[in-house]
C-alpha positions as CSV (number, residue, x, y, z in Angstrom):
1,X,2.8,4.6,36.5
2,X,1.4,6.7,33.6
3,X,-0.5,5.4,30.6
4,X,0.6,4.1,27.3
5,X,-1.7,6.8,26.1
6,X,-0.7,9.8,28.4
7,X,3.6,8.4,27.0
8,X,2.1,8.5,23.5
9,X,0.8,12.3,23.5
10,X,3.7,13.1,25.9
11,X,6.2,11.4,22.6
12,X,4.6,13.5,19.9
13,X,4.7,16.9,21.8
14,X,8.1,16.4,22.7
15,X,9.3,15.2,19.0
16,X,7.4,18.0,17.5
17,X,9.0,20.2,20.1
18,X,12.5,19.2,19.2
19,X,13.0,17.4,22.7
20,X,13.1,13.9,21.6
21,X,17.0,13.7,22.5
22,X,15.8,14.5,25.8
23,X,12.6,12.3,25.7
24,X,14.2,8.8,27.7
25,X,15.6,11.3,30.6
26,X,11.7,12.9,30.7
27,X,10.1,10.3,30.8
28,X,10.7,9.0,33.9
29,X,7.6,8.3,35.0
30,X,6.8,6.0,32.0
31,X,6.9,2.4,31.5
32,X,10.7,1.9,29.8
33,X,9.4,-0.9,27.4
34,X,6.1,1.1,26.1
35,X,8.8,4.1,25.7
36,X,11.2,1.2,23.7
37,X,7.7,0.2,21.7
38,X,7.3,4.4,20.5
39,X,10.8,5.1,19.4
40,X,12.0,1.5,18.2
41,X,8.6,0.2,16.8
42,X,10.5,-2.3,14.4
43,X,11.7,-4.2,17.2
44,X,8.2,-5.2,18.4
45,X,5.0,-7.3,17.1
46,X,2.6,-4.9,15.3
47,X,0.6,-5.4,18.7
48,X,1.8,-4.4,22.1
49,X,0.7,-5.6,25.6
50,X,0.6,-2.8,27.4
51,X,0.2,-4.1,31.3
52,X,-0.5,-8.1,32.7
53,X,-4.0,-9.8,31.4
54,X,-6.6,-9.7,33.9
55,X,-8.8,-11.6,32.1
56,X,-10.1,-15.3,33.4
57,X,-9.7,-18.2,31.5
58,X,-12.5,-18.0,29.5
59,X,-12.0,-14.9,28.3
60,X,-8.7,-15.5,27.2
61,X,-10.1,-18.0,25.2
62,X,-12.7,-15.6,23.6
63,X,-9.0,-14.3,22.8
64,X,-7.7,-16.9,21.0
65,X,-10.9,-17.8,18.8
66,X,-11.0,-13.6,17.8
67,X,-7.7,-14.1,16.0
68,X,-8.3,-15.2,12.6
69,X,-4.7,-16.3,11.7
70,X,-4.1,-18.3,15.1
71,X,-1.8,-16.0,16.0
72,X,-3.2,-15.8,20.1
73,X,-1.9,-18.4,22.1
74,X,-3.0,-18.8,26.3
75,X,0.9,-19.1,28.5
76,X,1.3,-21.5,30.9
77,X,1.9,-18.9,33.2
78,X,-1.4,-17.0,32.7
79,X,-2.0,-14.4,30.3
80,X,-1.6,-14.7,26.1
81,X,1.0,-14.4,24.1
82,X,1.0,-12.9,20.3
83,X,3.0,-14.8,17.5
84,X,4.7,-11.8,15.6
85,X,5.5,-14.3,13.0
86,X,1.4,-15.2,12.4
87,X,0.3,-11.5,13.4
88,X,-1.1,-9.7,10.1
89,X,-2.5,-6.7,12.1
90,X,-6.2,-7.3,11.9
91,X,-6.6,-5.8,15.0
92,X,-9.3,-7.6,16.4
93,X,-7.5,-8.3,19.6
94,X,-6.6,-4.5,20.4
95,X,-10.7,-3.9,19.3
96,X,-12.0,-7.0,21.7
97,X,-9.6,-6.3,24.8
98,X,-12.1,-5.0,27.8
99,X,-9.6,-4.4,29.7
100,X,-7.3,-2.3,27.0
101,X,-4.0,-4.0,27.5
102,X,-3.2,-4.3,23.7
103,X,-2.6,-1.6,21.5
104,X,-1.3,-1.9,18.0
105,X,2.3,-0.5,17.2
106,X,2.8,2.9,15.6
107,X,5.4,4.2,13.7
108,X,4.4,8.2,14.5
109,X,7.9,9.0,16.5
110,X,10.7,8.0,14.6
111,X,8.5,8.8,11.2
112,X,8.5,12.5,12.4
113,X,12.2,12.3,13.1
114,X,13.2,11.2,9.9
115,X,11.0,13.6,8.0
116,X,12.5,16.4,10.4
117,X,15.9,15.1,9.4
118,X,15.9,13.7,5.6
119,X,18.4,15.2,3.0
120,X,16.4,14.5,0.8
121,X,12.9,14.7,-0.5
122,X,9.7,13.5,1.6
123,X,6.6,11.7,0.2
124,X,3.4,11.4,1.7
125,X,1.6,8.0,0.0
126,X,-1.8,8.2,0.7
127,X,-4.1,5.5,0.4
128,X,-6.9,5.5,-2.2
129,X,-9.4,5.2,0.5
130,X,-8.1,8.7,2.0
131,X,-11.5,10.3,1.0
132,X,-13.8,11.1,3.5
133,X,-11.0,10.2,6.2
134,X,-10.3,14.2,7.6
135,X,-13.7,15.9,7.8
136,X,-16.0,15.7,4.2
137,X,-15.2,19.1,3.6
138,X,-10.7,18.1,3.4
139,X,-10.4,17.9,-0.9
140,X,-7.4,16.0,-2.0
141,X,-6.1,19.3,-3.0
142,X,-6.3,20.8,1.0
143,X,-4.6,17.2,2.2
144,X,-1.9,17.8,-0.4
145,X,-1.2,21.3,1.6
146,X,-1.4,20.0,5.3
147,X,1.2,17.5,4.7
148,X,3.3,19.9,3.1
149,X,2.8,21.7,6.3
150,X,3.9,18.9,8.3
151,X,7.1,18.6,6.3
152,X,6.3,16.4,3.4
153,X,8.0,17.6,0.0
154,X,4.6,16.5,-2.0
155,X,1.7,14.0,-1.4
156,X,1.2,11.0,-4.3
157,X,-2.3,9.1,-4.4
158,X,-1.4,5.7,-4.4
159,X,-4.4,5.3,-6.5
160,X,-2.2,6.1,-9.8
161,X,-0.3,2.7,-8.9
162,X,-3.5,0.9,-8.1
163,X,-4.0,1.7,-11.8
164,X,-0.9,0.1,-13.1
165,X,-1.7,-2.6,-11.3
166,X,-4.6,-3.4,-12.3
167,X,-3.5,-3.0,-15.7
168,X,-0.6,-5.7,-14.6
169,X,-3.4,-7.8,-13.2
170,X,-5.9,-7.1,-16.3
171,X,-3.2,-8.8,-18.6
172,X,-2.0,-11.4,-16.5
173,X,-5.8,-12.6,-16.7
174,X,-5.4,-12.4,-20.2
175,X,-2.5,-14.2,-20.8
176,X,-3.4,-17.4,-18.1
177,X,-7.1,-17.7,-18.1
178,X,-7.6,-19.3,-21.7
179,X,-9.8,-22.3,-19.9
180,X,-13.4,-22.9,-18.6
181,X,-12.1,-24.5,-15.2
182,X,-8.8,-21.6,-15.0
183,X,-8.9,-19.0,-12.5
184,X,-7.0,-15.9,-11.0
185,X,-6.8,-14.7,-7.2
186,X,-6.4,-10.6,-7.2
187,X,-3.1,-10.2,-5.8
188,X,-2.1,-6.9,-4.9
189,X,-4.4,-4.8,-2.7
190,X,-5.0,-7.1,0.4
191,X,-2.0,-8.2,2.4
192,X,-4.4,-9.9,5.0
193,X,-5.8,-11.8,2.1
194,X,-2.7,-12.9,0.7
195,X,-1.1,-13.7,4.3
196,X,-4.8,-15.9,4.5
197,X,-3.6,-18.3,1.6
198,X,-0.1,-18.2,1.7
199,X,-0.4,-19.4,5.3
200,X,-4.4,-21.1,5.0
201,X,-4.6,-22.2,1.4
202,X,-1.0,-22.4,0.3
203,X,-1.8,-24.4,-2.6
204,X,-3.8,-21.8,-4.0
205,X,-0.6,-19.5,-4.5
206,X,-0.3,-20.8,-8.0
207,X,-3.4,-19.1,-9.3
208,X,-2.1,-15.8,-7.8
209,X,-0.3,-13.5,-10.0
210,X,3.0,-12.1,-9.1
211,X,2.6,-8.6,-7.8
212,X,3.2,-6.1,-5.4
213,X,0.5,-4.0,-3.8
214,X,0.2,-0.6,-5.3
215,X,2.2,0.9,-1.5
216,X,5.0,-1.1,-2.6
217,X,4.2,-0.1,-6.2
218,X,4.8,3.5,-5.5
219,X,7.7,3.1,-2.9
220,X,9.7,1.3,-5.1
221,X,9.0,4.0,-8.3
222,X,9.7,7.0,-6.0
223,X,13.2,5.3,-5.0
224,X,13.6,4.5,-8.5
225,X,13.1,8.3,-9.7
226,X,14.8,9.5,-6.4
227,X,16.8,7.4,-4.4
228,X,17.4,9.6,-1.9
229,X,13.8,9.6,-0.7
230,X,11.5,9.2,2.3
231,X,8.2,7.0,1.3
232,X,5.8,7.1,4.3
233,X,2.7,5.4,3.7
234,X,-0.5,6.8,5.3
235,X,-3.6,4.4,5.1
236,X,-6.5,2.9,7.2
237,X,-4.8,-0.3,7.6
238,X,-2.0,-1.8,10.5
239,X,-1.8,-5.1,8.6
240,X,-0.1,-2.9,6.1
241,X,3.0,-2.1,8.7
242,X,3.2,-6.3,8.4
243,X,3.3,-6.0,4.7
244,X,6.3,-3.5,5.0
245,X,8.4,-5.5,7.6
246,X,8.2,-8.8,5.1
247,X,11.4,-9.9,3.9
248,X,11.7,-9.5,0.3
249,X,10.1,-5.9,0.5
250,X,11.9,-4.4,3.6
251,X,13.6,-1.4,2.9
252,X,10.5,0.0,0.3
253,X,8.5,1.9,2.0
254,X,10.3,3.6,5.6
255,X,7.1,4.4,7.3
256,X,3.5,3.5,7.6
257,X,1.3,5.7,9.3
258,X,-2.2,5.3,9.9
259,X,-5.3,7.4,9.2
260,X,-5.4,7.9,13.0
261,X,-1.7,8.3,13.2
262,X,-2.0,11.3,10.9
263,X,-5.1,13.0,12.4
264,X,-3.3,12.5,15.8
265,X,0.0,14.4,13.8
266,X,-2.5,16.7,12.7
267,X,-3.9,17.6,16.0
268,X,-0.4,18.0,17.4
269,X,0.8,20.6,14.8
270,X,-2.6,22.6,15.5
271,X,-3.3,22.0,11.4
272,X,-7.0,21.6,10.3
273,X,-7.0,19.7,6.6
274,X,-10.0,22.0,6.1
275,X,-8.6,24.9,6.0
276,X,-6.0,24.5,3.9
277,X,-4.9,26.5,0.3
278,X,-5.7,24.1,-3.0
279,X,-3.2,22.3,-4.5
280,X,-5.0,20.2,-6.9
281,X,-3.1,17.3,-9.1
282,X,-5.7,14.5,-10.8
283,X,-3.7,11.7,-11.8
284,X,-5.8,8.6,-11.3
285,X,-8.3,6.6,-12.6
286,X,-11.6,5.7,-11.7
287,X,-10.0,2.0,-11.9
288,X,-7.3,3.0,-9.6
289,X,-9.3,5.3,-7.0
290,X,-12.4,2.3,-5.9
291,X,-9.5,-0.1,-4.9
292,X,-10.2,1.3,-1.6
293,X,-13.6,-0.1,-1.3
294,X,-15.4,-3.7,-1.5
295,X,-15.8,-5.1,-5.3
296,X,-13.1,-2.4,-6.1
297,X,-10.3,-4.3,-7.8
298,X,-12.3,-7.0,-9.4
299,X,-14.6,-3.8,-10.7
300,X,-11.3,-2.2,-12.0
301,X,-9.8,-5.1,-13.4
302,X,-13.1,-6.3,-15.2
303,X,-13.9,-3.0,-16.7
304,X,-9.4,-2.4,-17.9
305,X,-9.6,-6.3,-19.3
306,X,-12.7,-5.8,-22.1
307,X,-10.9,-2.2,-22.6
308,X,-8.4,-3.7,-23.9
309,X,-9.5,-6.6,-25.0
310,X,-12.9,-6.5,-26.0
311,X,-13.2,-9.5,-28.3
312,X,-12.0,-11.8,-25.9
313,X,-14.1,-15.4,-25.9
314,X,-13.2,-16.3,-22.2
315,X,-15.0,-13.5,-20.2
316,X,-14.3,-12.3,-16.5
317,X,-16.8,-13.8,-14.1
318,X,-16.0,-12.2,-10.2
319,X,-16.8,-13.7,-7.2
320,X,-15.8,-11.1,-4.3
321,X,-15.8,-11.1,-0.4
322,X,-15.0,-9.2,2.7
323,X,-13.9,-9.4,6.3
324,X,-11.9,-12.4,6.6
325,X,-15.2,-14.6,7.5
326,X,-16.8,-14.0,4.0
327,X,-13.3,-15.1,2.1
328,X,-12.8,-18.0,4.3
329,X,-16.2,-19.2,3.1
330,X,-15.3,-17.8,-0.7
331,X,-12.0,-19.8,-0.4
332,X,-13.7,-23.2,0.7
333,X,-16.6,-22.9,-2.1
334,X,-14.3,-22.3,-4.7
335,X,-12.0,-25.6,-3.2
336,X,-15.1,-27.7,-2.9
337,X,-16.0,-27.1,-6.8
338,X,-19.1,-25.3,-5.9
339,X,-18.2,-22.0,-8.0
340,X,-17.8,-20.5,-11.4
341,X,-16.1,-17.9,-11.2
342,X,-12.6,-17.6,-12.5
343,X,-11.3,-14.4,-11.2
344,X,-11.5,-13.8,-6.8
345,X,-11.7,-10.6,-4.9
346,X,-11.0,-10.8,-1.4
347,X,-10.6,-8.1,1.0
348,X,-9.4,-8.6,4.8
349,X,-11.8,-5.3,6.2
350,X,-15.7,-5.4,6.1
351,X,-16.3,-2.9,3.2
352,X,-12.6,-2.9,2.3
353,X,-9.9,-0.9,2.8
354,X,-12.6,1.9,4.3
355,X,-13.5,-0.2,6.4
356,X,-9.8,-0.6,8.1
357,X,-9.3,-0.9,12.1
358,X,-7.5,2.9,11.5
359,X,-9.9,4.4,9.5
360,X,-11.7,7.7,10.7
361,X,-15.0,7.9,9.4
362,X,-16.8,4.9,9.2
363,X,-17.2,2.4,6.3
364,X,-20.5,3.9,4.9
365,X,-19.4,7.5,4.5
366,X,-15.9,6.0,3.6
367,X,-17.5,4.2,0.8
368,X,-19.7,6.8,-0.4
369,X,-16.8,9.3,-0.5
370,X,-14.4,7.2,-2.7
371,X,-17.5,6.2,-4.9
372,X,-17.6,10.0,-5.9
373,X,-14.4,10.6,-6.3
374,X,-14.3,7.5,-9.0
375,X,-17.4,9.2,-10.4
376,X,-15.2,12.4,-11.0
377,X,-12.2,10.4,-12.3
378,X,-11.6,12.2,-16.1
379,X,-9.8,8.9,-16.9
380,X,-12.5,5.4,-16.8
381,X,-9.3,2.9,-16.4
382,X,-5.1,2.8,-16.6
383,X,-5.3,2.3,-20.1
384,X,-6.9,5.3,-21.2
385,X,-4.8,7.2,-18.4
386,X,-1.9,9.0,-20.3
387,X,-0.6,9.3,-16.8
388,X,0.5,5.9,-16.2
389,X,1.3,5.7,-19.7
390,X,3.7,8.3,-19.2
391,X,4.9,7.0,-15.6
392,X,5.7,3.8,-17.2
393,X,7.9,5.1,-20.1
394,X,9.9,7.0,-17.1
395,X,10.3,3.2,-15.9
396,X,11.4,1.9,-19.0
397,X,8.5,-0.1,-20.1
398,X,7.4,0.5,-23.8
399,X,4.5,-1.1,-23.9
400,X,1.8,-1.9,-21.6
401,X,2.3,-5.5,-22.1
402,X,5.9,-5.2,-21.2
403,X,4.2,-5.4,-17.8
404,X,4.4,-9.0,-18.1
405,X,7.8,-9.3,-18.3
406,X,9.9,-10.0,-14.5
407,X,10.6,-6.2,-13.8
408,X,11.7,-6.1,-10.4
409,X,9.6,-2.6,-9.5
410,X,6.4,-4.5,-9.4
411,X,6.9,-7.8,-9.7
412,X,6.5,-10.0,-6.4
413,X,8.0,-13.8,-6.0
414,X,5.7,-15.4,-3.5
């Protein structure tokens, strides 16, 4: 029997070669449930065993312990099994598996089929922490043209959403924290974080705003604008194909891809980023475009809140962490009363977002690279961003403070 890797290039050439109709009859020689996990990925757990553990008893338990969410389990029979329901996608048991029998799920073959067969237009969502991702030399400009080369209608930077929600987030602070002993738990960005205390520290969830992550954020706008659309997200992260299948947001964004999904699409179509024509569109803010990166959102949220309110008594103090490890240990200080801080920062990934299990580059360059693009930002924060300004009186709100009111496009019930 063939690979899961040798079925996974075999998919992509015949879907780019118009054959996938034809795909089940030629691949024959194929395992028919790693085919099943390609072309039906919403049916499976966002990790897939690919052939029968080998690994002793002690290793499996090494297993179990790598899962920060419990979500490993050893069978009766031998082997592990994965809890879809616990899995967020942190993908430390597809990186810690010696023998390779885990892979994480992708969405790559039916994405390409819908964008090949959509009526009607075709975004591209990239991820702020895109920079860096496809060879230092690939502008934001280039990237724009080798997705429109794929198929993709037009490319928007997520980061422009990041801003209005941390514009959302700046106010919420505003309006709750009016106490000493008060705090606020950033929200949006992480959905390994917020799977950690919904599911670790549930009775935290108080002191976390309402919100949707800036991927649902831009899903939901597009379909709001055009409802005919195709929203694919393309990011670093496969916990983010968990944040897509929860209940109350299926249905915003069709597709996540990751980084290596896309340099894999890339590959396929013979299209180097590098090479492409200019097609240059700055929309975001600084605010919105270091989200990808550790200290990011409390950084954004700090410098938007004394923007816009400078006289404020009650000032921001951040306490931030990364990798699951470091907020596990934030979380239990701040429960144990041994911190002062009333606004939190946690982010899943060492380094942040650039430091995702799909990322390309690493988490240095990755940080370096959207640390310059900030720097080059014309716009500091989302409130002195006539972009989101104008995006949000598309949307209907008047005000920046009408933010605050329960609008469904970016408003989250936990």
């Amino acid at each position: 029997m063939k690979t899961f890797q040798e079925l996974y290039q075999f998919a992509i050439k015949s879907t780019i070669n118009g054959e996938l109709d034809q795909l089940e009859e030629n691949a024959k020689d194929f395992d028919p449930h790693q085919l099943d996990c390609l072309l039906n990925p919403a049916k499976h757990p966002l990790v897939i065993k690919t052939g029968k553990c080998e690994c002793k008893d002690e290793s499996q338990s090494e297993c179990v312990k790598r899962c920060p969410f419990e979500a490993i389990s050893i069978r009766d029979e031998g082997g592990i099994a994965i809890d879809p329901e616990l899995c967020m996608g942190c993908s430390n048991c597809v990186d810690g598996c010696a023998n390779e029998k885990l892979k994480s799920s992708t969405d790559i073959i039916p994405a390409l089929k819908a964008i090949r067969s959509s009526k009607g237009l075709v975004y591209a969502m990239i991820a702020p922490a895109f920079l860096g991702q496809f060879s230092e030399n690939v502008t934001p400009g280039k990237l724009r043209s080798a997705m429109k080369k794929v198929g993709f209608d037009g490319m928007i930077e997520v980061a422009l959403f990041a801003d209005i929600l941390t514009l959302k987030e700046a106010l919420e602070f505003d309006k709750n924290i009016n106490d000493e002993s008060d705090f606020q738990l950033t929200s949006c960005c992480c959905p390994m974080w917020i799977a950690m205390i919904k599911k670790v520290y549930h009775e935290l969830m108080p002191h976390v705003p309402g919100a949707v992550s800036p991927m649902v954020a831009c899903a939901r706008t597009i379909k709001a604008l055009h409802p005919e659309a195709l929203t694919i997200f393309i990011g670093p992260c496969l916990a983010k194909k968990a944040e897509a299948r929860e209940k109350d947001l299926v249905g915003d964004v069709d597709y996540v891809l990751t980084f290596q999904e896309m340099q894999n699409i890339f590959d396929a179509f013979a299209i180097d980023p590098s090479k492409m024509e200019e097609s240059e569109k700055d929309h975001s803010s600084k605010a919105g475009r270091i989200y990808a990166r550790a200290g990011g959102v409390s950084e954004a949220v700090e410098h938007t809140l004394n923007s816009i309110r400078p006289d404020r008594k009650i000032k921001i103090k951040i306490k931030k962490a990364d990798g699951v490890p470091g907020c596990k240990a934030m979380i239990q200080e701040l429960m144990e009363g041994k911190s002062n801080a009333n606004f939190y920062e946690g982010m899943g990934c060492r380094g942040g977002c650039v430091g995702g299990p799909k990322a390309v580059t690493n988490v240095e360059d990755g940080t370096k690279a959207v640390n310059e693009y900030g720097e080059a930002a014309t716009y500091q924060n989302p409130a002195q961003n006539p972009y989101v300004i104008e995006l949000l009186h598309q949307l209907g709100f008047d005000t920046i403070e009408s933010l605050l009111e329960n609008s469904e496009i970016f408003t989250r019930q936990f």
